[in-house]
C-alpha positions in Angstrom: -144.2 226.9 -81.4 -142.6 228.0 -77.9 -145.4 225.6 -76.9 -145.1 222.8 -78.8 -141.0 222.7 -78.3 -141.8 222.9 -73.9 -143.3 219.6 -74.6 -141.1 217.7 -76.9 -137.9 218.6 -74.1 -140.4 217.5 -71.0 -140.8 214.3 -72.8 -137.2 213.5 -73.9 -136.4 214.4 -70.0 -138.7 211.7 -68.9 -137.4 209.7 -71.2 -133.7 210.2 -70.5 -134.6 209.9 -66.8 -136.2 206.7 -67.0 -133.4 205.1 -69.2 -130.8 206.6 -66.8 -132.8 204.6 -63.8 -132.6 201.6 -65.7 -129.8 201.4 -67.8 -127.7 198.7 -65.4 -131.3 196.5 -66.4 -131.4 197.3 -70.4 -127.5 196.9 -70.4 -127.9 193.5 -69.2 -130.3 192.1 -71.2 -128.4 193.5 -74.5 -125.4 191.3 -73.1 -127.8 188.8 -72.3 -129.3 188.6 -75.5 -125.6 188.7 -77.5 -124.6 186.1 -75.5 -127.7 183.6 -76.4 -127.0 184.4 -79.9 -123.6 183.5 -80.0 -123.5 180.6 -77.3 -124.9 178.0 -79.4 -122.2 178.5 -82.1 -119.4 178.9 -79.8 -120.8 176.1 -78.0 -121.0 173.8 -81.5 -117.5 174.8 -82.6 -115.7 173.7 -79.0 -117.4 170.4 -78.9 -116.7 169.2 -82.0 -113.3 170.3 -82.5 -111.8 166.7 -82.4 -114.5 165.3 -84.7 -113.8 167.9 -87.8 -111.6 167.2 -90.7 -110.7 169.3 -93.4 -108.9 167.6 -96.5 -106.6 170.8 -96.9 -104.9 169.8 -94.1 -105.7 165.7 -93.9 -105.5 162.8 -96.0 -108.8 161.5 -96.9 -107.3 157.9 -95.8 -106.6 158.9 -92.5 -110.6 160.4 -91.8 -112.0 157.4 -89.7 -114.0 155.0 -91.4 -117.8 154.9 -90.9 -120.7 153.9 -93.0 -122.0 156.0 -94.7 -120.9 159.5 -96.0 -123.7 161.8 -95.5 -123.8 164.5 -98.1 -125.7 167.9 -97.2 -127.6 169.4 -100.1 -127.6 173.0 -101.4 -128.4 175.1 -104.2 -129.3 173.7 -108.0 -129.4 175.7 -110.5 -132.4 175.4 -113.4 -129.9 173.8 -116.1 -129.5 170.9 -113.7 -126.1 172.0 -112.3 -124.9 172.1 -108.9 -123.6 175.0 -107.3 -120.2 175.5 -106.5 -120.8 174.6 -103.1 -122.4 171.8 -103.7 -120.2 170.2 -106.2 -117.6 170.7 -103.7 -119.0 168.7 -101.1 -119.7 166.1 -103.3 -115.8 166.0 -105.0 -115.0 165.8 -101.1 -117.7 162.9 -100.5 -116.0 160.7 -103.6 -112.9 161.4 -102.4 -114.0 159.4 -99.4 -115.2 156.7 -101.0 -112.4 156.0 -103.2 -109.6 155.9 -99.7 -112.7 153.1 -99.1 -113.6 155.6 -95.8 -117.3 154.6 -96.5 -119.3 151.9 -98.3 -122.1 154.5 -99.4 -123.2 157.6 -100.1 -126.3 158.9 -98.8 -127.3 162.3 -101.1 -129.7 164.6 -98.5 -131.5 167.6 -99.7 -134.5 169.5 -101.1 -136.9 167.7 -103.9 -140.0 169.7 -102.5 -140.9 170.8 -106.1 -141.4 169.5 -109.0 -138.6 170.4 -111.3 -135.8 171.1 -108.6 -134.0 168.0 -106.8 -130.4 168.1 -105.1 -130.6 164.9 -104.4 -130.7 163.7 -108.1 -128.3 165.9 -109.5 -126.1 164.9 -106.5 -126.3 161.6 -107.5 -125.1 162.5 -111.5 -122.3 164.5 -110.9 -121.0 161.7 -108.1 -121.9 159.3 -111.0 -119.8 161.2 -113.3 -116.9 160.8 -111.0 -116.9 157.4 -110.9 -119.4 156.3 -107.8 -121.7 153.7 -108.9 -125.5 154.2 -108.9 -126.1 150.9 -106.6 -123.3 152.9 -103.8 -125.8 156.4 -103.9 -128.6 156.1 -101.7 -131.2 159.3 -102.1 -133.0 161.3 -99.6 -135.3 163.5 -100.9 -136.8 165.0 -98.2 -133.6 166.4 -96.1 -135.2 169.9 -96.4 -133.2 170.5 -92.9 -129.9 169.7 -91.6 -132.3 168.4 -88.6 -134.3 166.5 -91.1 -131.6 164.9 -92.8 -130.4 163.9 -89.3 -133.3 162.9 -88.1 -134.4 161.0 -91.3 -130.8 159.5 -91.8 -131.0 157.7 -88.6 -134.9 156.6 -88.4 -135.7 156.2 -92.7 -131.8 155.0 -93.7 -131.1 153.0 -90.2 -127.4 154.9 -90.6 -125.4 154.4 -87.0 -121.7 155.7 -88.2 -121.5 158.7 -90.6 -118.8 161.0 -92.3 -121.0 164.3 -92.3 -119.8 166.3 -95.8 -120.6 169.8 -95.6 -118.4 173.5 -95.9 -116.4 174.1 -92.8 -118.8 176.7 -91.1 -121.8 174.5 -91.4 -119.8 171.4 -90.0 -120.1 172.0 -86.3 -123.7 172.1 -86.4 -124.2 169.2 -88.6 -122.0 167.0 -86.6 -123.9 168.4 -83.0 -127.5 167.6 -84.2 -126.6 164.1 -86.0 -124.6 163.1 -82.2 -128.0 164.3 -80.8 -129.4 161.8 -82.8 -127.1 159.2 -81.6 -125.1 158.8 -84.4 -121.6 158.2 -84.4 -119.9 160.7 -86.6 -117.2 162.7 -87.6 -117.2 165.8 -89.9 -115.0 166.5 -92.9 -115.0 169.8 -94.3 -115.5 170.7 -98.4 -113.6 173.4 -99.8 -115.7 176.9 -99.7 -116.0 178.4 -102.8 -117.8 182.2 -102.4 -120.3 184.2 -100.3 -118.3 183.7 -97.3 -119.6 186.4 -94.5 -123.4 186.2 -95.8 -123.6 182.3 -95.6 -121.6 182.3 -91.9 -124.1 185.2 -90.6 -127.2 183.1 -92.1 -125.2 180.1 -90.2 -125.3 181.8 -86.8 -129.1 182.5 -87.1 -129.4 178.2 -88.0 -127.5 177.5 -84.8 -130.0 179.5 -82.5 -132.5 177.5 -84.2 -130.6 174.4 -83.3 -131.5 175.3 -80.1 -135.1 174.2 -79.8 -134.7 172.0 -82.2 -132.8 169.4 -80.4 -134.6 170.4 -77.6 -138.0 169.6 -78.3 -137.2 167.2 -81.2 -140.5 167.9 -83.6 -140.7 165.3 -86.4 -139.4 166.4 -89.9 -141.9 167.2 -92.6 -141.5 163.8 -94.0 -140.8 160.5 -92.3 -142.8 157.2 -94.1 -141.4 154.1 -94.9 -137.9 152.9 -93.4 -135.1 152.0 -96.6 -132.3 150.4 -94.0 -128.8 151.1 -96.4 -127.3 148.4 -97.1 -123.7 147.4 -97.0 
């Protein structure tokens, strides 16, 4: 036993001694590393400060007038129904339309399966409040904000944007549609729930942003360019 104890203290001295040698070095890269993480955020939310609009605070007649509104999909549920944060961003996308701030509304999101499809259920509820079907253009393969970017500008030919989404997701929305060359402005939908969990899984999507717009990899889908038109 006397043994077996000898051994375990020489090795947590070796131990000890070598992270005492080297702490200034692991210190560093912790700081190094925290720093990467939350760069590309920070980065995102002080370039895009003069670009973001939240109708809390603004008129939707005095957002600046693009296009299109681009509408970011998120979670259906089975019955058809959009989430509450969904149905937020899409009351905040009409709203836009009716203070004539765009011409059209283009509905991105996830219709990789079979029975689920943002973009369709999108399109009904903006239906319901009074957009007409021939002003709702559908993309049903933004599985991405990249994608929908990417896809908005080379599938939908869209060169001026309003980018609908809830406030934390704005900032890297509106960087990765500029990095397409689009010309757009963010406007923020109310936020409903979930607050801390979504922002957390929103700081792990901007150090993906990262090589993303870096490399620029084609989305999963591209296919046949549908110009919207006015």
């Amino acid at each position: 036993m006397d043994t077996a104890k000898t051994i375990v203290q020489a090795k947590f001295h070796v131990v000890y001694a070598w992270v005492r040698r080297r702490w200034p070095l692991l210190a560093g890269a912790v700081i190094l590393a925290v720093a990467l993480f939350w760069l590309p955020t920070v980065y995102a939310n002080l370039v895009t400060r003069s670009v973001r609009y939240d109708l809390t605070r603004t008129k939707a007649a005095d957002v600046p007038q693009k296009d299109v509104a681009v509408v970011f999909g998120a979670r259906v549920y089975e019955n058809g129904d959009l989430s509450p944060y969904l149905q937020w961003r899409v009351q905040t996308a009409v709203k836009l339309y009716d203070a004539h701030r765009v011409k059209k509304l283009l509905m991105t999101g996830d219709n990789s399966r079979k029975r689920y499809n943002e973009p369709v259920a999108m399109q009904r509820y903006a239906m319901k409040l009074g957009v007409p079907k021939e002003d709702i253009v559908l993309d049903y393969a933004g599985f991405s904000t990249y994608e929908s970017c990417y896809r908005a500008r080379d599938i939908f030919a869209v060169k001026s944007a309003v980018l609908v989404t809830q406030g934390y997701h704005l900032p890297r929305a509106v960087v990765t549609c500029k990095s397409f060359g689009l010309d757009v402005v963010g406007v923020g939908a109310v936020r409903t729930d979930g607050g801390s969990s979504v922002e957390a899984r929103e700081w792990l999507a901007s150090v993906k942003m990262v090589p993303e717009l870096t490399f620029k990899p084609k989305p999963t889908f591209l296919g046949k360019a549908e110009p919207i038109k006015p």
